[in-house]
C-alpha positions as CSV (number, residue, x, y, z in Angstrom):
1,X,-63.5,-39.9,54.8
2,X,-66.5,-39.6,52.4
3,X,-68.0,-36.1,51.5
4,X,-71.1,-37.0,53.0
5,X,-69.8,-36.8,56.4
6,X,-68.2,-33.5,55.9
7,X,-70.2,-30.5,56.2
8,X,-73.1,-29.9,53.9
9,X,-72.3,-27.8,50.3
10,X,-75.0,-25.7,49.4
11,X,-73.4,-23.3,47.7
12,X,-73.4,-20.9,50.3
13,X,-69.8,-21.9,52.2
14,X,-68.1,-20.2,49.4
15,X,-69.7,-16.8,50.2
16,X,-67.3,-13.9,50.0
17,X,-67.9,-11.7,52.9
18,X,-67.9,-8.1,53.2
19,X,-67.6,-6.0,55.8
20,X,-69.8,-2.6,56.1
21,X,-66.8,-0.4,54.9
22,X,-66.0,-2.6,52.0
23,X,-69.7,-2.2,50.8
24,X,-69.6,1.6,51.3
25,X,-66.4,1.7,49.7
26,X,-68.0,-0.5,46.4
27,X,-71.2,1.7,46.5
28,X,-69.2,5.2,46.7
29,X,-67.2,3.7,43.4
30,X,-70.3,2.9,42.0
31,X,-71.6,6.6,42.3
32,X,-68.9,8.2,40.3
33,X,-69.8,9.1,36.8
34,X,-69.1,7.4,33.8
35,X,-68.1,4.4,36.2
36,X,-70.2,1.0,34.6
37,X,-72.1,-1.2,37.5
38,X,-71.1,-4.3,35.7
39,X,-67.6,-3.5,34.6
40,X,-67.4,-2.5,38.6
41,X,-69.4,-5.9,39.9
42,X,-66.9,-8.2,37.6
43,X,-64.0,-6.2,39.9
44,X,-65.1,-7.0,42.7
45,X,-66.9,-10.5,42.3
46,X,-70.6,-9.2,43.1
47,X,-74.2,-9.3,40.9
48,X,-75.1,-6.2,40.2
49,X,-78.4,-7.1,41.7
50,X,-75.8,-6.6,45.0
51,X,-74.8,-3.8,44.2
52,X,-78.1,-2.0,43.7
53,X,-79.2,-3.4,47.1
54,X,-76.4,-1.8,48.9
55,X,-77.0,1.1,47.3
56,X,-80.4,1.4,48.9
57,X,-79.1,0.1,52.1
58,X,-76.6,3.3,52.0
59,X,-79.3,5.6,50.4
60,X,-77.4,5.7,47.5
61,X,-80.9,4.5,45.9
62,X,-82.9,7.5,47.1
63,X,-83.3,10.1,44.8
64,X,-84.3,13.5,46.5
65,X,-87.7,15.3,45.6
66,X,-87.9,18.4,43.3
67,X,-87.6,21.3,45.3
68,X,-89.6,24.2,43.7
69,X,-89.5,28.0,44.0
70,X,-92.5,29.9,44.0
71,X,-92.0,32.8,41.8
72,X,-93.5,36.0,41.4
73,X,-93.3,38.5,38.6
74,X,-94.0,42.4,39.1
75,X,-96.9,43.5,36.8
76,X,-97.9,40.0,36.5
77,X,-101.0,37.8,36.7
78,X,-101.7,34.9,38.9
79,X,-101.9,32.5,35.7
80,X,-99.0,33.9,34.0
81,X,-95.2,33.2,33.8
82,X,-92.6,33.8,31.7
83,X,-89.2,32.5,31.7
84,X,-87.4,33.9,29.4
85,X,-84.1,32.6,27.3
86,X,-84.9,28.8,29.4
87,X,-84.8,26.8,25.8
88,X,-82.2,27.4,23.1
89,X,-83.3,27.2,20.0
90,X,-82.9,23.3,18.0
91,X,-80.4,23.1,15.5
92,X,-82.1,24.3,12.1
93,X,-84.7,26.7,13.8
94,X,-84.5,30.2,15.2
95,X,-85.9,32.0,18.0
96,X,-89.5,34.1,17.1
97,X,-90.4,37.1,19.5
98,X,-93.8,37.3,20.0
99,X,-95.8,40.7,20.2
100,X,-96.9,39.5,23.4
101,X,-93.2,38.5,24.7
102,X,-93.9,34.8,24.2
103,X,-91.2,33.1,21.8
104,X,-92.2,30.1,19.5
105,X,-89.4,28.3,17.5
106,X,-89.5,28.5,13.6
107,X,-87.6,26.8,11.0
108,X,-84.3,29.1,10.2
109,X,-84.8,31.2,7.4
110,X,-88.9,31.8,7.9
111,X,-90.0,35.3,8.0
112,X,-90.8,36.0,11.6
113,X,-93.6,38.4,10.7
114,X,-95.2,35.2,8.6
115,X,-94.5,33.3,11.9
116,X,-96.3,35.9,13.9
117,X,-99.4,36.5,12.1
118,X,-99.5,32.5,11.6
119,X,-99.4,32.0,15.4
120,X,-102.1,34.7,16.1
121,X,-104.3,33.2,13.8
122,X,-104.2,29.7,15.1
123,X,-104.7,31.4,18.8
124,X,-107.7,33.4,17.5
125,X,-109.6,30.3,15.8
126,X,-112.3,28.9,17.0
């Protein structure tokens, strides 16, 4: 029998198949961290173009929207806020206190009173 009579070969008859809970299953492995999409997609046999479409068919693709607080300070202005401690200083530069309670990073070692008056001085130019 000649393989033009059997059935047609586009490629396609090879498909692997998954079922629903197998693509969960792949997508839930995918979300763990430190886990590599293509190290995971040689595993199981897929594209990683696959596996990011499952992922949006689960929802795994959605990334939820900022939630934000409002947040109000006693003694405060409208226009002002103040978080304090939020940044750690970089390596190599200390922490510089303001007279108005603002902090401003400085290399280590700088006077802070320098560091001050500089600041002011640049704020009261015009």
């Amino acid at each position: 029998m000649s393989h033009l009579t059997d059935e047609p070969r586009d490629g396609r008859a090879n498909r692997r198949r998954f079922t629903d809970e197998e693509k969960l299953a792949i997508v839930r492995e995918s979300d763990v961290p430190g886990t590599s999409a293509a190290e995971l997609c040689r595993l199981h046999g897929i594209v990683t173009s696959m596996l990011f479409r499952w992922r949006v068919q689960f929802g795994f693709g959605k990334r939820s929207k900022a939630i934000f607080a409002a947040v109000t300070l006693a003694g405060a202005s409208s226009d002002q806020l103040v978080l304090n401690d939020l940044l750690q200083a970089p390596d190599g530069m200390m922490t510089v206190e303001l007279s108005d309670g603002r902090s401003v990073f400085a290399p280590s070692g700088t006077d802070p009173e320098v560091v001050r008056a500089h600041v002011e001085n640049k704020e009261t130019a015009p």
